[in-house]
TORSE-537614 format. One record per atom (N, C-alpha, C, O): residue number from 1; residue in one letter; atom name; y, z, x. Coordinates in nm, 4 decimals, decimal comma. Example, Ala and Ser with C-alpha at 12.3 -4.5 7.8 and 13.67 -1.06 7.14 Angstrom:
REM residues 2
R    i  aa  at        yy        zz        xx
R    1   A   N   -0,5690    0,7800    1,3190
R    1   A  CA   -0,4500    0,7800    1,2300
R    1   A   C   -0,3300    0,7800    1,3200
R    1   A   O   -0,3319    0,8465    1,4236
R    2   S   N   -0,2250    0,7080    1,2850
R    2   S  CA   -0,1060    0,7140    1,3670
R    2   S   C    0,0030    0,7870    1,2900
R    2   S   O    0,1138    0,8039    1,3409
This chain:
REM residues 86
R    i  aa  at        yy        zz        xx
R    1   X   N    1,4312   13,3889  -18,1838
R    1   X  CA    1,4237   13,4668  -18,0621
R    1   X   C    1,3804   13,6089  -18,0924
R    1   X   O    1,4077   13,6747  -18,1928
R    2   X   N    1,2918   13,6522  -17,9637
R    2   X  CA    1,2265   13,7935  -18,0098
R    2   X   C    1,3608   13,9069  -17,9752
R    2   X   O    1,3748   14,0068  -18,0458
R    3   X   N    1,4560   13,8768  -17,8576
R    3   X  CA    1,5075   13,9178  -17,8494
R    3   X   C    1,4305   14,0558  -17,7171
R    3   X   O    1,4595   14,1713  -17,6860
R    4   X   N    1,3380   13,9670  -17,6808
R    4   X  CA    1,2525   14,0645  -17,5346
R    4   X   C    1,2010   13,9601  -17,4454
R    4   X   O    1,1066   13,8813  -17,4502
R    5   X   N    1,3284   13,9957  -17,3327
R    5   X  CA    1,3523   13,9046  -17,1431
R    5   X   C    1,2327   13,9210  -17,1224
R    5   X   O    1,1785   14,0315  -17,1189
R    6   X   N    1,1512   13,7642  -17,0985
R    6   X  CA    1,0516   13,7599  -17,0185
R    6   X   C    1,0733   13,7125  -16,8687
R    6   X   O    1,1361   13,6154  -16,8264
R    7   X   N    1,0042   13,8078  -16,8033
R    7   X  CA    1,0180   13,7825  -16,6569
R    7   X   C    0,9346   13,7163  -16,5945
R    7   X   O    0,8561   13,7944  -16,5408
R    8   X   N    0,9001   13,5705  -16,5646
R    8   X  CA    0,7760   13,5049  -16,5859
R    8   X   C    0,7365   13,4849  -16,4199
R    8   X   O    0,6406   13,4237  -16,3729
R    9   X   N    0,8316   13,5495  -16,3577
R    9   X  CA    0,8232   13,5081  -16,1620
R    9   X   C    0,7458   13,6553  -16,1997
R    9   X   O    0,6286   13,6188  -16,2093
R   10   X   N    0,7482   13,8165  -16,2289
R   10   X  CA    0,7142   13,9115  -16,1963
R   10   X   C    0,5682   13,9619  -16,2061
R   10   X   O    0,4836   13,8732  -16,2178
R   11   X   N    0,5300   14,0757  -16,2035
R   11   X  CA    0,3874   14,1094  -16,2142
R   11   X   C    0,3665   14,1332  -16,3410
R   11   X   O    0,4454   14,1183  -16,4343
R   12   X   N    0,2324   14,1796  -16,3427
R   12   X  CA    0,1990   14,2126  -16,4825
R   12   X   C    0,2697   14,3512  -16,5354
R   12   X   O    0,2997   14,3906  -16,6481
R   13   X   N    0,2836   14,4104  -16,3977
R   13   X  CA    0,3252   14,5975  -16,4368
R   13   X   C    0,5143   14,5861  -16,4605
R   13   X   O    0,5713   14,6753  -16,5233
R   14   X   N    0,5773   14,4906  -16,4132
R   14   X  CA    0,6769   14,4414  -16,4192
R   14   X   C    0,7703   14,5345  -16,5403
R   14   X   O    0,7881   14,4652  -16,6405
R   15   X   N    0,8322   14,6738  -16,5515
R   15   X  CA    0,9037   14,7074  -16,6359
R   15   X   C    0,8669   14,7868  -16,6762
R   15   X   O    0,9528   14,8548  -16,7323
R   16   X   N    0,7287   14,8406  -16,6825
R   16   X  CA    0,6133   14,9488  -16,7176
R   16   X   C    0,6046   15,0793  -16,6823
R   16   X   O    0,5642   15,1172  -16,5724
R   17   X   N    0,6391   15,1468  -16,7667
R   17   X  CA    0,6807   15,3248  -16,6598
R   17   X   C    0,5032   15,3370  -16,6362
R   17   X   O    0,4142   15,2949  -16,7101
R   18   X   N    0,4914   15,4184  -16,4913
R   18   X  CA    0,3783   15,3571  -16,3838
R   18   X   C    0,3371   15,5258  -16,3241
R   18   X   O    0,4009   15,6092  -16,3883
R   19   X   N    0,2914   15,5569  -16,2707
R   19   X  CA    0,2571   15,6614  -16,2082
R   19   X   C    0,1740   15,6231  -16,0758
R   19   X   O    0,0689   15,5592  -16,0795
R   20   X   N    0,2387   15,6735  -15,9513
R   20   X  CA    0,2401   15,6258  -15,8133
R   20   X   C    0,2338   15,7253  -15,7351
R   20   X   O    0,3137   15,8144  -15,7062
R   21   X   N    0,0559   15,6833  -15,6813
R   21   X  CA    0,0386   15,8746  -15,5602
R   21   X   C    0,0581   15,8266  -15,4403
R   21   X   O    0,0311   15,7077  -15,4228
R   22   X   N    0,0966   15,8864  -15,3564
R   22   X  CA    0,1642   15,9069  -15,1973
R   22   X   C    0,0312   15,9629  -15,1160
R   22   X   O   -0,0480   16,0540  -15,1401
R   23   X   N    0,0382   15,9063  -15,0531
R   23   X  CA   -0,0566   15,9625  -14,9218
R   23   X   C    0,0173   16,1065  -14,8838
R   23   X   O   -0,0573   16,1908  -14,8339
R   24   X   N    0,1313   16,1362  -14,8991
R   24   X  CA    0,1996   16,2592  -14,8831
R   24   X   C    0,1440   16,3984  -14,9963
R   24   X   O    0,1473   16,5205  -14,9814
R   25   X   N    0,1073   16,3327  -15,0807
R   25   X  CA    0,0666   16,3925  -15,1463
R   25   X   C    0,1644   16,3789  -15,2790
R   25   X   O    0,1121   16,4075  -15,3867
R   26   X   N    0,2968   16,3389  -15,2788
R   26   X  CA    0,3955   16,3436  -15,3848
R   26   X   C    0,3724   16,2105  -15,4727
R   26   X   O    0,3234   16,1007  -15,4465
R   27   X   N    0,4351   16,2740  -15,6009
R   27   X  CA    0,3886   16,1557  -15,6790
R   27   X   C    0,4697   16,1036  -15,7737
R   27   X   O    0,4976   16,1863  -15,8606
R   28   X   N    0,5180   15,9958  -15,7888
R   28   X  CA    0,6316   15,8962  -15,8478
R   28   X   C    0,6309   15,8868  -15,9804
R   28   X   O    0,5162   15,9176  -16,0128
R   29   X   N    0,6921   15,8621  -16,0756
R   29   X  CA    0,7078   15,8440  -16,1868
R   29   X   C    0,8131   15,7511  -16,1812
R   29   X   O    0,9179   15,7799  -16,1234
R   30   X   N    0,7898   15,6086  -16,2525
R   30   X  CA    0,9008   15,5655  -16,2953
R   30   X   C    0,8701   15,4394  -16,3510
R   30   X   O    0,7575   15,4216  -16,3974
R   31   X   N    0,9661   15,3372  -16,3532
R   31   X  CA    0,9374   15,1596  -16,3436
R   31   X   C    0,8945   15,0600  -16,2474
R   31   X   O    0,9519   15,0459  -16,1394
R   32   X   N    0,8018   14,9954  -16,2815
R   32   X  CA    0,7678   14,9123  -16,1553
R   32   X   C    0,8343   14,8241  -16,1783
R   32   X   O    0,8451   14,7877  -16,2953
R   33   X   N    0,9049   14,7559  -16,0720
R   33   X  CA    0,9623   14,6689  -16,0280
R   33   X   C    0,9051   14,5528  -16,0113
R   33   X   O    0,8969   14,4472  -16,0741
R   34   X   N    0,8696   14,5938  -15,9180
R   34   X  CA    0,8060   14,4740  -15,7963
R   34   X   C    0,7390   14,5242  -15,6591
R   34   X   O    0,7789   14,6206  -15,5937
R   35   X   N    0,6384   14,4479  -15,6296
R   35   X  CA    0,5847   14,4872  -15,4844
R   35   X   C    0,6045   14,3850  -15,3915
R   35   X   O    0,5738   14,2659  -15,3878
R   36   X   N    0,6603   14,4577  -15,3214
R   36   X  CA    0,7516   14,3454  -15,1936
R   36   X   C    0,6897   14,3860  -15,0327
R   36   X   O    0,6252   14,4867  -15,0036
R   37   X   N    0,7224   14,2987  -14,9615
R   37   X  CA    0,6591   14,3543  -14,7918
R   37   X   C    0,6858   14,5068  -14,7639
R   37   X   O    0,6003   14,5834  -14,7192
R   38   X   N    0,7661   14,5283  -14,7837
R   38   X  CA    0,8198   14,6805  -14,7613
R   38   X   C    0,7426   14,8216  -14,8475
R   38   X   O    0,7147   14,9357  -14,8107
R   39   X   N    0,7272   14,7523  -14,9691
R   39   X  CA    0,6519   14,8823  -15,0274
R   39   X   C    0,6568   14,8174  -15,1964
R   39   X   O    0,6462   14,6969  -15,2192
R   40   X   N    0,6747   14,9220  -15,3046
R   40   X  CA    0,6825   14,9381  -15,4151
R   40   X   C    0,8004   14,9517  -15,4572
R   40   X   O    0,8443   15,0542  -15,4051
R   41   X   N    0,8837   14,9011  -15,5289
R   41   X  CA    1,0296   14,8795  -15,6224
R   41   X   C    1,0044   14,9511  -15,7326
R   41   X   O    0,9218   14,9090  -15,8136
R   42   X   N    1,0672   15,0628  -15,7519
R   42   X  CA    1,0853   15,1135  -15,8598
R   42   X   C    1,2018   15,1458  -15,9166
R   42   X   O    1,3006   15,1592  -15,8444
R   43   X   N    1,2098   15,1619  -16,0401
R   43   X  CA    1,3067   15,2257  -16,1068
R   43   X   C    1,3341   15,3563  -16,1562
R   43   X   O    1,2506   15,4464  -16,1474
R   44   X   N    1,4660   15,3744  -16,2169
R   44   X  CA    1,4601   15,4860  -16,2799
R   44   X   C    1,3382   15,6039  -16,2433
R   44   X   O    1,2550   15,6487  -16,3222
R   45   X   N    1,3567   15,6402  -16,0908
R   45   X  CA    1,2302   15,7639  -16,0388
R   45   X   C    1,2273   15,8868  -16,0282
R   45   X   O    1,3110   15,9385  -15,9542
R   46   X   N    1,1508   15,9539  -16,0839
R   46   X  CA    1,1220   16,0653  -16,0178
R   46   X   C    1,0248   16,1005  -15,9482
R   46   X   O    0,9309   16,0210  -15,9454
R   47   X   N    1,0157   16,1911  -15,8923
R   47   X  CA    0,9014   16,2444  -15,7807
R   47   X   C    0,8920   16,4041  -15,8222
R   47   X   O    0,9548   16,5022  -15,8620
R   48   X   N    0,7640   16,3523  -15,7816
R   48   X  CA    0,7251   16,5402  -15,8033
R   48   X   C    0,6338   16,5850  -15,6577
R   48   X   O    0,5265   16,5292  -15,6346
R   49   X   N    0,6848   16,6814  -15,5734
R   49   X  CA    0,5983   16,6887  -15,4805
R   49   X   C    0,4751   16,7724  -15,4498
R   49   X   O    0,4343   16,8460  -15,5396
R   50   X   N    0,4346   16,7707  -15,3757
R   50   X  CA    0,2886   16,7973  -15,3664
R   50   X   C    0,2795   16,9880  -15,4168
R   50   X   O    0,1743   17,0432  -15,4491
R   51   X   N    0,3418   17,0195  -15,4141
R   51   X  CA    0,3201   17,1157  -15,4727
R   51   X   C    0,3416   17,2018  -15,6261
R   51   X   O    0,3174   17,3149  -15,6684
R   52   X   N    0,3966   17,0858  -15,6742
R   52   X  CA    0,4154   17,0945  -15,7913
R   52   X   C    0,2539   17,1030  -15,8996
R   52   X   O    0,1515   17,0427  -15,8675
R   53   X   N    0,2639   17,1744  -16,0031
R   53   X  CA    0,1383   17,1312  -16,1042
R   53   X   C    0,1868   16,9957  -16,1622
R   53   X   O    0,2854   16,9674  -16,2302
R   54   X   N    0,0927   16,9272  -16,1165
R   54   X  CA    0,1050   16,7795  -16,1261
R   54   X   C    0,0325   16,7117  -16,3011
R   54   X   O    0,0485   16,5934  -16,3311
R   55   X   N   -0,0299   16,7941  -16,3795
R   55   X  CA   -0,1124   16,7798  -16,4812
R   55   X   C    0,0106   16,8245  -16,6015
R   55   X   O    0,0297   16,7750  -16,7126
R   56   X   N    0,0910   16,9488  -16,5244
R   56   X  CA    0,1616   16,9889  -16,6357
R   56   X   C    0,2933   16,9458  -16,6451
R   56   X   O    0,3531   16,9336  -16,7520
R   57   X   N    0,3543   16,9151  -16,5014
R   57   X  CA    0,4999   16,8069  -16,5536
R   57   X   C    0,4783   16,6993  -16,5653
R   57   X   O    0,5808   16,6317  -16,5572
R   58   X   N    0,3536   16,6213  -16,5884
R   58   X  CA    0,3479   16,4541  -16,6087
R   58   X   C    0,3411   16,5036  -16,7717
R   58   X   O    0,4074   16,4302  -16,8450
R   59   X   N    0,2890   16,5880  -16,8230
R   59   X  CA    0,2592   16,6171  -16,9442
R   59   X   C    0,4253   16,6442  -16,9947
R   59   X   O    0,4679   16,6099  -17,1050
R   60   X   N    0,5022   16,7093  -16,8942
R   60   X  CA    0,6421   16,7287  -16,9544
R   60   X   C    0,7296   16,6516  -16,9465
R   60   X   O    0,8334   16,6736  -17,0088
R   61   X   N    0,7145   16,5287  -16,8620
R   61   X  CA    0,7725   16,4036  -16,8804
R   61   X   C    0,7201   16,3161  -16,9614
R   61   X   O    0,7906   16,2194  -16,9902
R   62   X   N    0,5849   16,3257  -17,0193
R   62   X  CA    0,5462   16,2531  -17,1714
R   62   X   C    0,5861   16,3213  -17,2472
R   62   X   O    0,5923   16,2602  -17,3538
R   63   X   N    0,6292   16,4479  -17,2593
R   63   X  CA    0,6627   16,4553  -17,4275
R   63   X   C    0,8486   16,4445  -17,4095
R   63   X   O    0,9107   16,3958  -17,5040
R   64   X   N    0,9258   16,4928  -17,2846
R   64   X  CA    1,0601   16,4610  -17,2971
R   64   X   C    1,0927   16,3544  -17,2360
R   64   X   O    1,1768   16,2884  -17,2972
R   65   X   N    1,0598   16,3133  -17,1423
R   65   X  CA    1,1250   16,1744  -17,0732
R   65   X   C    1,1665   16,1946  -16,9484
R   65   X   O    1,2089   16,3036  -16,9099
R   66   X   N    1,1528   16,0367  -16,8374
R   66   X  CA    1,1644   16,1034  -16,7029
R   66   X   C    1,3204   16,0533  -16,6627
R   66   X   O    1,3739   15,9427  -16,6704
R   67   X   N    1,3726   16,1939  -16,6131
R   67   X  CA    1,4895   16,2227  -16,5371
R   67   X   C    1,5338   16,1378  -16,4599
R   67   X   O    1,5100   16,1885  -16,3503
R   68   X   N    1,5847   16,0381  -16,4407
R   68   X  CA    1,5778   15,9697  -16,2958
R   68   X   C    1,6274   16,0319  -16,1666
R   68   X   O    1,7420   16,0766  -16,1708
R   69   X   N    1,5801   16,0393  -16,0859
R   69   X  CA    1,6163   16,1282  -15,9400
R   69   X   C    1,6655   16,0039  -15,8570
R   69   X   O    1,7297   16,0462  -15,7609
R   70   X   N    1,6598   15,8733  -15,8578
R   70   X  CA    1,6460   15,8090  -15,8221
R   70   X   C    1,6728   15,6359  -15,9173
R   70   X   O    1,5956   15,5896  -16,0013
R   71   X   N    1,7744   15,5864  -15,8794
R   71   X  CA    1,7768   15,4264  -15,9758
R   71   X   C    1,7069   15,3542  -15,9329
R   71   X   O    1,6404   15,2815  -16,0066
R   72   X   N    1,6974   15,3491  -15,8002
R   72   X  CA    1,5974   15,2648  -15,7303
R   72   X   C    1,5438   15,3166  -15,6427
R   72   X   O    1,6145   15,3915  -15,5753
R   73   X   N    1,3894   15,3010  -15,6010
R   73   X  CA    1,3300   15,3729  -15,5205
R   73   X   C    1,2560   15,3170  -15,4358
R   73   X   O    1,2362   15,2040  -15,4806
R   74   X   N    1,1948   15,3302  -15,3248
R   74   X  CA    1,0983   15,2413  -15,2284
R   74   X   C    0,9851   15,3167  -15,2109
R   74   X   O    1,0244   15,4231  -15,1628
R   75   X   N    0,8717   15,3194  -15,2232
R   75   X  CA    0,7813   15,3678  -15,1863
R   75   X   C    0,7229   15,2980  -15,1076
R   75   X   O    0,6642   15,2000  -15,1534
R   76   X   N    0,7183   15,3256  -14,9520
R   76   X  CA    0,7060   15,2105  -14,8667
R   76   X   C    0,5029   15,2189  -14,9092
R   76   X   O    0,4278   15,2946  -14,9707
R   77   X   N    0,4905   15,0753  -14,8209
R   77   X  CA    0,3341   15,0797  -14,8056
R   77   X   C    0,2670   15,1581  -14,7661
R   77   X   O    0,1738   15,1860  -14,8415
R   78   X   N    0,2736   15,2343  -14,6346
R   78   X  CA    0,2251   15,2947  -14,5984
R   78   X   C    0,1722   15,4872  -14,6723
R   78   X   O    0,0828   15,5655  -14,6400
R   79   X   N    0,2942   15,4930  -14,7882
R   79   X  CA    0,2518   15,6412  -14,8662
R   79   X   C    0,1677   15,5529  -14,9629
R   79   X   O    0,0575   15,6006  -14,9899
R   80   X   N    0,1889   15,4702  -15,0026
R   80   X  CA    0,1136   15,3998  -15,1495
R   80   X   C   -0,0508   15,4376  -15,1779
R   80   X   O   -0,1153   15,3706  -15,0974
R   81   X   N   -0,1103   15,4910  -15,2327
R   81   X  CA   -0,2440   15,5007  -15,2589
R   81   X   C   -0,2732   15,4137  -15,3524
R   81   X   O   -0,3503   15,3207  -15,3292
R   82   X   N   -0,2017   15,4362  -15,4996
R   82   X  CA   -0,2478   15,4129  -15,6040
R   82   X   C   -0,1730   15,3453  -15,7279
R   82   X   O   -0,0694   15,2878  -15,6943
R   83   X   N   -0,1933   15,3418  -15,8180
R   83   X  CA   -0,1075   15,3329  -15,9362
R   83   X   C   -0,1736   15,3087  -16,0769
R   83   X   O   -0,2777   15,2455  -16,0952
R   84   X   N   -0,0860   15,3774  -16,1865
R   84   X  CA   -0,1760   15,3746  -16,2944
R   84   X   C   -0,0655   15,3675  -16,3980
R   84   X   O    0,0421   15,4048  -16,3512
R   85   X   N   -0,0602   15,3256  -16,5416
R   85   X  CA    0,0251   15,3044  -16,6050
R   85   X   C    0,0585   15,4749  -16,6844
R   85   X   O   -0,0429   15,5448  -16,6869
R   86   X   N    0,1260   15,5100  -16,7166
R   86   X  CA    0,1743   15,6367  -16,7235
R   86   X   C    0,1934   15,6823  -16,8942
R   86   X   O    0,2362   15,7938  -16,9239
C-alpha cells in the first residue's frame, strides 16, 4: 500500500490547492473539493478581495502557506469565472 486515498468518484482537481476568480472580483485560494449544482466546494479557504495586490499575496501564500479563513467554502456558480491550479 502507497498509503495515498484514492478518490475514484471525484474530479481530476479533487484535493489540489486551486486558485478561483469571482466575477466579484475576489479571489479564492484553497482545495477543490468538488463541483456540485450550487457552485464550487472548497477547502481550507482563503479569499483575497478585490482590492488586494493579488500578484503579491498569492506570492505570499506560496512561499508561507494559506491561512484558512474558511474550512469549507461555496463559491456559488454564479461568482465562478475560472480556475487554475495554484
Amino acid at each position: 500500500m502507497s498509503g495515498i486515498t484514492l478518490h475514484h468518484n471525484r474530479d481530476d482537481l479533487h484535493g489540489i490547492t486551486v486558485v478561483v476568480e469571482g466575477v466579484s472580483g475576489r479571489t479564492y485560494v484553497g482545495r477543490w473539493h468538488e463541483l456540485q449544482e450550487r457552485g464550487v466546494v472548497m477547502r481550507d479557504t482563503t479569499i483575497l478581495e478585490p482590492d488586494t495586490d493579488k500578484d503579491a499575496a498569492l506570492a505570499k501564500l506560496a512561499k508561507f502557506g494559506i491561512p484558512p479563513d474558511h474550512r469549507t467554502f461555496v463559491v456559488p456558480n454564479e461568482e465562478f469565472v475560472g480556475v487554475r491550479k495554484f
